[in-house]
NUMARDO-797699 format. One record per residue (C-alpha): chain; y, x, z. Coordinates in steps of 0.05 Angstrom, whole numbers, plus 5000, padded with zeros to 4 digits. Last residue first. Layout:
<atoms>
<atom ch="A" py="Y" px="X" pz="Z"/>
...
</atoms>
This chain:
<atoms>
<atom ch="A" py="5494" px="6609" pz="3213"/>
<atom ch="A" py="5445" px="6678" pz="3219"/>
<atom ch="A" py="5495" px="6697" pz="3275"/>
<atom ch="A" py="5484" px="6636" pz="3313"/>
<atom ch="A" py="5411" px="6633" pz="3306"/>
<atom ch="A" py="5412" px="6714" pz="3337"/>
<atom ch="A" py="5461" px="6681" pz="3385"/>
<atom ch="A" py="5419" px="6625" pz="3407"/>
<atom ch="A" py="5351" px="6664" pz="3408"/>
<atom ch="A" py="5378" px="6723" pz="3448"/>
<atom ch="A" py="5394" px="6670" pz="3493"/>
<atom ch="A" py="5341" px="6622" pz="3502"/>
<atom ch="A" py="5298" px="6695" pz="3514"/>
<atom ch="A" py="5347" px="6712" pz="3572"/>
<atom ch="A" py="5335" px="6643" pz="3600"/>
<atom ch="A" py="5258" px="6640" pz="3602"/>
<atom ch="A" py="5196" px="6622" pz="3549"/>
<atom ch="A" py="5131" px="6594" pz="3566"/>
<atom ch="A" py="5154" px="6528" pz="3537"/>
<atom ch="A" py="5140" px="6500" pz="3619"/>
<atom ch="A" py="5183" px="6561" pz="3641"/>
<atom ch="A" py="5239" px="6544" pz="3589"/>
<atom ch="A" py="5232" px="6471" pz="3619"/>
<atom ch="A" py="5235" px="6487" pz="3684"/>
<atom ch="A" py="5297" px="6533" pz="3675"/>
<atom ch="A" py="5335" px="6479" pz="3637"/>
<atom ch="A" py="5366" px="6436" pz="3707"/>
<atom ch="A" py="5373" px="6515" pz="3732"/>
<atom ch="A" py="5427" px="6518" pz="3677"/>
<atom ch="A" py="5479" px="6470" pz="3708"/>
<atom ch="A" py="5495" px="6509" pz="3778"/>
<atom ch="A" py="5527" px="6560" pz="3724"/>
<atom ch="A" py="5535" px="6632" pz="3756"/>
<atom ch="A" py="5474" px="6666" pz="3721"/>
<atom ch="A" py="5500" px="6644" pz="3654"/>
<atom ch="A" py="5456" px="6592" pz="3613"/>
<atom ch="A" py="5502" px="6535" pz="3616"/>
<atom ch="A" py="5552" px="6588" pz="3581"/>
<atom ch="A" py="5510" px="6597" pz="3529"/>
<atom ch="A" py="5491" px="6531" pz="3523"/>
<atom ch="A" py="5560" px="6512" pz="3520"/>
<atom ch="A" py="5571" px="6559" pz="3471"/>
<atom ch="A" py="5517" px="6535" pz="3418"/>
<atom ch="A" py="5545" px="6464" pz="3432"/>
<atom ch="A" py="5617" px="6485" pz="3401"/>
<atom ch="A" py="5683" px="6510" pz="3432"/>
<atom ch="A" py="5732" px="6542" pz="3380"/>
<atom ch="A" py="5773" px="6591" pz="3375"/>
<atom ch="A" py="5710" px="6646" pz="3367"/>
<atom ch="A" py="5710" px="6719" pz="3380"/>
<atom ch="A" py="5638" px="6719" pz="3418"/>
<atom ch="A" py="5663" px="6731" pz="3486"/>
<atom ch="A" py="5730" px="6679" pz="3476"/>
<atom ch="A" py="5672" px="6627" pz="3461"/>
<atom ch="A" py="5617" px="6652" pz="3521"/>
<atom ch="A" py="5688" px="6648" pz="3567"/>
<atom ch="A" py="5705" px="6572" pz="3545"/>
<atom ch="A" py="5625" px="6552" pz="3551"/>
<atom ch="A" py="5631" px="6580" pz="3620"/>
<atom ch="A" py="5689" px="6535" pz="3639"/>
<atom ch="A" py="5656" px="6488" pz="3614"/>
<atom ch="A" py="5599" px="6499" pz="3651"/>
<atom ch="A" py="5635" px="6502" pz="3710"/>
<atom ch="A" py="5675" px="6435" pz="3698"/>
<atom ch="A" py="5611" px="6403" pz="3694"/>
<atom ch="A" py="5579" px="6427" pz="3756"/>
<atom ch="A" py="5649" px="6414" pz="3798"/>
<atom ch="A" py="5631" px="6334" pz="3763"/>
<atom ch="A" py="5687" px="6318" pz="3705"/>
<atom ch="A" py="5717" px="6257" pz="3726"/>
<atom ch="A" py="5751" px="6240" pz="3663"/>
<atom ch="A" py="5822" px="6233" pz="3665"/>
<atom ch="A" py="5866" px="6173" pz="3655"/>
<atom ch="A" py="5919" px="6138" pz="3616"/>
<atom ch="A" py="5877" px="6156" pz="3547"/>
<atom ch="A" py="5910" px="6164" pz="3482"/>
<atom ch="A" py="5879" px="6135" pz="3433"/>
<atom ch="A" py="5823" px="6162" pz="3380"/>
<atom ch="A" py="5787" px="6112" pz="3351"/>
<atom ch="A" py="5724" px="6105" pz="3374"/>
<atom ch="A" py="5649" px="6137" pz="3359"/>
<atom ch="A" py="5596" px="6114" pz="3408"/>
<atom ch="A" py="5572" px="6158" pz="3461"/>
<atom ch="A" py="5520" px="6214" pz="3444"/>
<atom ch="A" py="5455" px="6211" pz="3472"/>
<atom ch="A" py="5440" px="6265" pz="3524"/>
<atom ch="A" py="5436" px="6224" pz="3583"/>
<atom ch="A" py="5408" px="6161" pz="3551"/>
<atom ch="A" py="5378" px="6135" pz="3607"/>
<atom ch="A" py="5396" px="6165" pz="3676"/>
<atom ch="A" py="5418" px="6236" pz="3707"/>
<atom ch="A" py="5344" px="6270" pz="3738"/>
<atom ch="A" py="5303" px="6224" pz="3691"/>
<atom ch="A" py="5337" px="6227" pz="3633"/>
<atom ch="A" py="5347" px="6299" pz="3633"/>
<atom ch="A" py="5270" px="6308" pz="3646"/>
<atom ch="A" py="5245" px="6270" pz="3590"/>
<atom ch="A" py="5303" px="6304" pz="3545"/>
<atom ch="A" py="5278" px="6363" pz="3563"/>
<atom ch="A" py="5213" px="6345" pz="3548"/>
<atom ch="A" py="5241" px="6318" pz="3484"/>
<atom ch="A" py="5262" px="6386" pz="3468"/>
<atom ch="A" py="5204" px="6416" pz="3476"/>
<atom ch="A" py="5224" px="6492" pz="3484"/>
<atom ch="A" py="5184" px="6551" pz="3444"/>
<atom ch="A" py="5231" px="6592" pz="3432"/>
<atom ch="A" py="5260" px="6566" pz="3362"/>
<atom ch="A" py="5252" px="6493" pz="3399"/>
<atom ch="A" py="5307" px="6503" pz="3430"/>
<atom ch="A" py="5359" px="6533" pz="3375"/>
<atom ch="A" py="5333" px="6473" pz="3339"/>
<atom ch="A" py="5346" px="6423" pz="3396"/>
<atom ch="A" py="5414" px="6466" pz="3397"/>
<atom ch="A" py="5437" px="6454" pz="3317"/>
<atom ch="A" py="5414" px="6388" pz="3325"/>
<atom ch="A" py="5465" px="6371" pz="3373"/>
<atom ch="A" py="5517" px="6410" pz="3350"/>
<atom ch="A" py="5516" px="6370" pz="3284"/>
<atom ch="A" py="5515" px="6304" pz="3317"/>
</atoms>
């Protein structure tokens, strides 16, 4: 949950609604799009989950914004970075929004890593 709220803020530190966003999430993928799923014991799993090509992308791009910025680890301010990259199909589901909050993707991201560096 902590990488949740640490992006709505990073959002709404530029001007974003986030429950616009949400609004528009919802409605373009379903109910409860962005809520977390419930909390299980971890098992191992038989099967894979069937990641979308979009998906997989921003991943991917999550994995390059983490190796970019030094870090080990892969948390929600990198996979908004890397949602944000010109090559990630993902990021034009946000570019409404921004645009709506008067704000744009190279503002989302000075703001993410200047709230990342102040962490």
């Amino acid at each position: 949950m902590q990488g949740a709220v640490v992006v709505a803020d990073q959002l709404r530190s530029v001007g974003v609604d986030v429950e616009a966003v949400r609004a528009r999430a919802e409605a373009t993928f379903g109910p409860g799009a962005l809520d977390r799923g419930p909390h299980r014991r971890r098992r191992r799993r038989r099967h894979r989950w069937p990641f979308t090509a979009d998906a997989k992308k921003a991943l991917e791009l999550s994995l390059r914004e983490a190796v970019r910025l030094g870090d080990r680890h892969i948390e929600g301010a990198h996979v908004l970075l890397g949602m944000l990259r010109a090559e990630c199909p993902a990021g034009r589901v946000l570019e409404p929004a921004l645009h709506d909050a008067g704000t744009d993707v190279p503002a989302l991201r000075t703001a993410v890593e200047r709230h990342r560096r102040a962490a």
